[in-house]
C-alpha positions as MATLAB code, in Angstrom:
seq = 'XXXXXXXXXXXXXXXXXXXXXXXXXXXXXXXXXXXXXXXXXXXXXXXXXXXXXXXXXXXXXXXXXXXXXXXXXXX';
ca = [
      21.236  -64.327  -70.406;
      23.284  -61.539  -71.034;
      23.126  -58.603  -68.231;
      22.317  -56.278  -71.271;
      18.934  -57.677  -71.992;
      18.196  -57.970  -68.636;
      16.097  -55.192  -68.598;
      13.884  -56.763  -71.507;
      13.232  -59.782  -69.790;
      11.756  -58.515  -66.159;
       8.502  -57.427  -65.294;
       7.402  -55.631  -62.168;
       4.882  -57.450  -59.859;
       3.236  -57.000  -56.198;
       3.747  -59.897  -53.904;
       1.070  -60.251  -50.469;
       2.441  -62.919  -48.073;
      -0.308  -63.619  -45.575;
      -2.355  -66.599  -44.242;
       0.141  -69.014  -45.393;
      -0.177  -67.913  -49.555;
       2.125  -65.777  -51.160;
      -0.146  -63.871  -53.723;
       1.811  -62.873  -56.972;
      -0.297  -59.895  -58.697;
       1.034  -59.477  -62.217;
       0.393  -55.921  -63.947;
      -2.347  -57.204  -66.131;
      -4.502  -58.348  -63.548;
      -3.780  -61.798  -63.064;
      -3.050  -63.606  -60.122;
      -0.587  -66.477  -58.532;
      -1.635  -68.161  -55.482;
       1.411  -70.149  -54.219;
       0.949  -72.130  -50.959;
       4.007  -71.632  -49.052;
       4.713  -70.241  -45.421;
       7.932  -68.058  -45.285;
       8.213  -65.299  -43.529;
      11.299  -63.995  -45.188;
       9.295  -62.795  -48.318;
       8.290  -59.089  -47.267;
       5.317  -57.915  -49.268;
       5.687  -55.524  -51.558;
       7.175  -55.011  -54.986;
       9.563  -57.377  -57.034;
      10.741  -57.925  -60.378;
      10.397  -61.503  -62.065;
      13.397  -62.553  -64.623;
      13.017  -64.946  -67.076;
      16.284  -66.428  -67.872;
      17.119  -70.192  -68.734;
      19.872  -70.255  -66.210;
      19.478  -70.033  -62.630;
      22.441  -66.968  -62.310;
      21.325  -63.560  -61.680;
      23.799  -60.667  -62.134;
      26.038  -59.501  -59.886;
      25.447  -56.101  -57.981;
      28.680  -54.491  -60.182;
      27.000  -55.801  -63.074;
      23.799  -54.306  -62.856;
      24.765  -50.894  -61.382;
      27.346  -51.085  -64.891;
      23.790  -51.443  -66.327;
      22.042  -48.426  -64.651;
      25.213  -46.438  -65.452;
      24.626  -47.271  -68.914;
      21.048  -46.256  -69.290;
      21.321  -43.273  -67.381;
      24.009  -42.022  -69.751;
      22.092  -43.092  -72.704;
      18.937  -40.960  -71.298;
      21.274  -37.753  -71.347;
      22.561  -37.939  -74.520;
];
């Protein structure tokens, strides 16, 4: 995917990892219950990228990114 439609292709979900489930809640309502016990996940907020490749930009490449839609808010 390129890193300019990266943006179009993420959505913004809440993650609980207790009791052994980490509980994806997606911003219509609906739910993911995956069974898994890692205690690396923190709860909280995440973004989910659909891509067909397993690469996700590069920290240069997405601040390039920001860069470019702040500029494009200001004009």
């Amino acid at each position: 995917m390129q890193t300019e439609r990266l943006v179009d292709h993420q959505i913004r979900v809440e993650v609980v990892n207790k009791d052994g489930f980490l509980t994806v809640l997606f911003p219509d309502g609906q739910q993911l219950v995956w069974p898994t016990i890692d205690k690396q996940i923190p709860p909280g907020v995440f973004y989910l990228t659909l891509s067909p490749t397993p690469v996700l930009p590069t920290k240069q490449e997405l601040a390039r990114l920001v860069l470019q839609e702040i500029l494009k808010l200001e004009t």
